[in-house]
Structures are given as structure tokens and as C-alpha cells.
N, C-alpha and C positions, 0 to 999 in steps of 0.2 A: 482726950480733949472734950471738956462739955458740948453739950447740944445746944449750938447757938439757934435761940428760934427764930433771931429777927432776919437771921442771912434765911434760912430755912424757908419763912414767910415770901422773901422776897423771888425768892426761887419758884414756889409755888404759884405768884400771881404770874411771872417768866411763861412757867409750863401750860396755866391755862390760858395765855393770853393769845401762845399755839396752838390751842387744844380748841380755841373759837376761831381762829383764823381761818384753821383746816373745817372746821364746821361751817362756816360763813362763804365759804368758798365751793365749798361741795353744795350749802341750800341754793346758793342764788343758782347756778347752776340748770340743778335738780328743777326750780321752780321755772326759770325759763324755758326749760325743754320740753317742760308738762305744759306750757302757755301754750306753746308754737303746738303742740301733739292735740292738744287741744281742739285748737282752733280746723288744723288737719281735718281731724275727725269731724266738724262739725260741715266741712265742706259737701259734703256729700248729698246732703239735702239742696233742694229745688231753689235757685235764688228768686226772690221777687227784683229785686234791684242787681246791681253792679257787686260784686263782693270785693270792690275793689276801695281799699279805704280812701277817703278825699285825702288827705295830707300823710300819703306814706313816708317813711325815712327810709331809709337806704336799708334797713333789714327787714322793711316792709309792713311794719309796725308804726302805730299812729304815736303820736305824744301821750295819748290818752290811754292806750293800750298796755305803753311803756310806766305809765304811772300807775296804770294795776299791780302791775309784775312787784313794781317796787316798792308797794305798800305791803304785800303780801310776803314777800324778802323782810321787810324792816319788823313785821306782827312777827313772824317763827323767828328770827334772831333774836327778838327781845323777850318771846318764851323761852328760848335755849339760854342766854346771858342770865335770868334768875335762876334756871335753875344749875347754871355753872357755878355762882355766888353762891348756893345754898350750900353745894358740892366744897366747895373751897370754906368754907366758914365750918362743915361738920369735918372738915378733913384736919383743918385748922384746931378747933377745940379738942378731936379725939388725939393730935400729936400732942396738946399739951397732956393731956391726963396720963398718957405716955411718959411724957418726960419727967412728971411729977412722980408717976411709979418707977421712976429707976430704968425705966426700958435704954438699951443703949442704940449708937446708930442703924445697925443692922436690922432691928426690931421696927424701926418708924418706918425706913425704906421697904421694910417687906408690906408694913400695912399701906403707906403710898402705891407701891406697883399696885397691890391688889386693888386699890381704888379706881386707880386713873385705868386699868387695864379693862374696868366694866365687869369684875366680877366683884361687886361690895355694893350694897344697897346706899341708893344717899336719902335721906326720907324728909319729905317738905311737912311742916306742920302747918295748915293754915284749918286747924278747927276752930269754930265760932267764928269764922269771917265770911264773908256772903259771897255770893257766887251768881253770875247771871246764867238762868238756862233755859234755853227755847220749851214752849208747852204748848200741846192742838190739841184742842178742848173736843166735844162732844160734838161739833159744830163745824169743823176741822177749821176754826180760826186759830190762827198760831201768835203768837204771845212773845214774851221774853218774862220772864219771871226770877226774883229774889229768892234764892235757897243758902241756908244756913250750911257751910260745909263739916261734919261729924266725922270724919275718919281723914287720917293721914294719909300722906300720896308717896308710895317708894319706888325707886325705881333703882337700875345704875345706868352711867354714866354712856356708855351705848346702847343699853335698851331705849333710854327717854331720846337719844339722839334720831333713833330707827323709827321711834313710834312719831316722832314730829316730824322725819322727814318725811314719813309714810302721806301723813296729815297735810303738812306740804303739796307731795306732790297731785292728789288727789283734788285739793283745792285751787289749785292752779289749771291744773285739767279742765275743771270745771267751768275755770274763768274766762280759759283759751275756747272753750264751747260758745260761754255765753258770749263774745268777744265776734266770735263770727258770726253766729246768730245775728249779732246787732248788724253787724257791718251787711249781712243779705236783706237786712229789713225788718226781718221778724222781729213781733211785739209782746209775743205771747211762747209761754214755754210749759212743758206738762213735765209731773214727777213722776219719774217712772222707774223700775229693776222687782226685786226678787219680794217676793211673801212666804218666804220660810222662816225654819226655825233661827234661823242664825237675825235675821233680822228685829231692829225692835219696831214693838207694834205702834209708836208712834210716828215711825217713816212709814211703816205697812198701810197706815190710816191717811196718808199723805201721797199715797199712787194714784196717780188718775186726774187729780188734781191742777188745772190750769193757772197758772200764774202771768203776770202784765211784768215785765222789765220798770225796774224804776217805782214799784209800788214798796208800801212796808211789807205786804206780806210776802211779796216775790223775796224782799229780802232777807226774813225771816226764812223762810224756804230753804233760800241758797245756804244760811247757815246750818241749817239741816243737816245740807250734802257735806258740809264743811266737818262734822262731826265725827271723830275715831273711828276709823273701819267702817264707815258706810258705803255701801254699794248700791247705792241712787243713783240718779243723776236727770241731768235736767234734757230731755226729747225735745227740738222744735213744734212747735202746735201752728196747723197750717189754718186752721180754722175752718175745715172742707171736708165736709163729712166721708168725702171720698179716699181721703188720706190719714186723717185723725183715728189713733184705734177710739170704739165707740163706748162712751162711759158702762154701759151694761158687762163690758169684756173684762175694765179695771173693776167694779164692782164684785164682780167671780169670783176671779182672782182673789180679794179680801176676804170672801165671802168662803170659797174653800177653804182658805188657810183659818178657818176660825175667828177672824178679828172679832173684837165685841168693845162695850165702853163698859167699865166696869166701874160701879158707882160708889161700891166703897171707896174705891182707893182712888177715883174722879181721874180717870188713867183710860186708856188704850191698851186692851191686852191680849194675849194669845194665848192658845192652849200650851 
């Protein structure tokens, strides 16, 4: 029997349309737990006010709260959705080239398992299309900046799931932080974690740093934290020099680790 592509086709959008359900199911999840773990964490610091929200719902969560969760849910869904379309459109053209060379059923289904199973690279082309990407200049003002993308992006099909949820969860965390933060009062919040080598030097350049909730540049900031495998995060700042570590301490710290501004390349960088 021929290889009908359109039953085949139809099949495929079937499998992936499981294949996000079970993802979509496992981020919200993931993303609410790291909200709630979040906030947890954030408890522990000294409240100036009531940490109690004005208009809790029954899981103790404001509307406002609820509406982070789910923004943040709907941004990592609609990265996974392209890059499942991307997934399904190269799996889609390499069955035809298949079917054009004679390959018979046996042959397509093996190159299928190997796909969907996350050992087969899916690879996005988006060179020459622009890309926005946070920049802290010399001056540690941070930016948002226009970059032309030059190299392709490959992944498979559980790696890119692993590294978005990773991304996920870490940005949720984050938000469940700032989330209590607000609700104890605090206005202000500092950047703080590691100055090693695993670090880049423009989070390095970014420690010590005070940010105002609600500003650009706190938001810019936040996107920072937001960034693959960073290991920042955002410290309450009491504003009381008796609680606050003291800029001289964060400065060391950059300062050991070798940071410099490096003027050719108008960059932040490390030995």
C-alpha cells in the first residue's frame, strides 16, 4: 500500500497536539509551584507591614498575583508551540523527501520514533532576523538592544522542553520572590549571587546593584534573572545600613573575580 501523506499528516498534528498538552500541563504546574516556593522563600525577611494580601482568594493568592502566574504560563507555552510547529513542519518535509526516495513505511516510522523520542535535532533558522537582548553599559545602565541573529538554533524535542522549563521555573521563582517582597512593603531590591567563572560578566557587573520595583530598569533587571541558567536573583534591600551588605563588600567581590569594561568590544568581561 502507498504512503498516504495526508492520513500521515493528520496523524502527526493528533501526536503533537499530545505531545503539548502533556507539556502544557506539566509548565503550568511547574510554574505555579516555583510562584508559591517563591514567595516561601521570600518570607523570611523582616516585614515592614502585614504580609498578608488585601484581597486574598481561597489559595491565598491575589488576582494580581494570579495574573503573573498566567502570563508567565501563556510567554513559555507560546515558546514551546513554535518551536513544536518548527518540529512538525521539518519532520513533515524530511517524510516527504522520504517518500520521494522510495523509503517504505518501516523507514519513516523509525525516523518518527527517533524524533518525537528527543534523540533527532529540530533546528530553527531565524538568521538575519533581529532579536531583542538586555545590555549594561559602562555605567551599569541596562538597555534593551536590537541584535541581528547569525547562527541557527538546534535543539531536540526534550532538550528545548528541559531548557524552557528550567527557564520557567527559575522565572517564576523569581516572581514568587518579588510577589512577597511587595506584599511586606518593600520598594527596593538588590542583585545579588556568584562571581565565578560560570557566570557572565554582564550579571557579574550587575551584583550590588539596587533596583525600585516598577522602574524600567528594575525591569530590565528582572529580565536579567530571567535569562538561561542564571544564578542571580533578586535580595530584599532594607535600606539600613545595619542590614544591607555594604557596597564596598559587592564591589570585592567584582573586584576579585577580575571584572573589567572592555572597550573594544564596549562589553563587560572576565578573565
Amino acid at each position: 500500500m502507498p504512503f498516504n501523506l495526508t492520513t500521515f499528516t493528520k496523524s502527526l498534528n493528533t501526536a503533537f497536539k499530545q505531545i503539548e498538552k502533556t507539556q502544557s500541563d506539566a509548565l503550568s504546574i511547574e510554574i505555579a509551584a516555583n510562584f508559591t516556593a517563591g514567595m516561601t522563600a521570600a518570607e523570611k525577611h523582616t516585614s515592614i507591614k502585614s504580609a498578608e494580601p488585601e484581597d486574598p482568594e481561597e489559595d491565598g493568592l491575589t488576582t494580581e498575583e494570579k495574573a503573573v502566574i498566567a502570563l508567565l504560563t501563556a510567554q513559555y507555552l507560546g515558546s514551546l508551540t513554535k518551536f513544536n510547529k518548527a518540529a512538525k513542519a521539518q519532520i513533515l518535509s524530511k517524510v516527504k523527501e522520504l517518500v520521494q526516495a522510495g523509503s517504505d513505511h518501516d523507514e519513516i516510522k523509525k525516523y518518527v520514533d527517533v524524533v518525537l523520542s528527543g534523540k533527532d535535532i529540530i533546528t530553527i533558522d531565524n538568521v538575519g532576523k533581529i532579536r531583542k537582548e538586555i545590555y549594561v553599559d559602562k555605567d551599569l545602565k541596562i538597555s534593551e538592544v536590537e541584535k541581528v541573529i547569525t547562527r541557527k538554533f538546534g535543539a531536540s524535542i526534550d532538550t528545548y522542553s528541559e531548557l524552557l522549563g528550567e527557564q520557567a521555573s527559575h522565572a517564576s521563582y523569581e516572581a514568587g520572590r518579588k510577589a512577597q517582597y511587595q506584599r511586606q512593603g518593600f520598594e527596593n531590591w538588590v542583585f545579588v549571587g556568584p562571581a565565578d567563572e560560570k557566570a557572565r560578566p554582564a550579571h557579574v557587573a550587575l551584583i550590588g546593584c539596587v533596583f525600585e520595583w516598577g522602574t524600567d530598569q528594575s525591569e530590565y533587571a528582572e529580565q536579567v534573572l530571567k535569562e538561561p541558567h542564571c544564578r542571580h536573583r533578586a535580595q530584599v534591600y532594607y535600606n539600613d545600613e545595619t542590614k544591607d551588605t555594604k557596597k564596598e563588600v559587592w564591589d570585592k567581590l567584582k573586584n576579585d573575580a577580575g571584572l573589567y569594561w572592555d572597550k573594544s568590544k564596549n562589553e563587560w568581561s572576565l578573565p
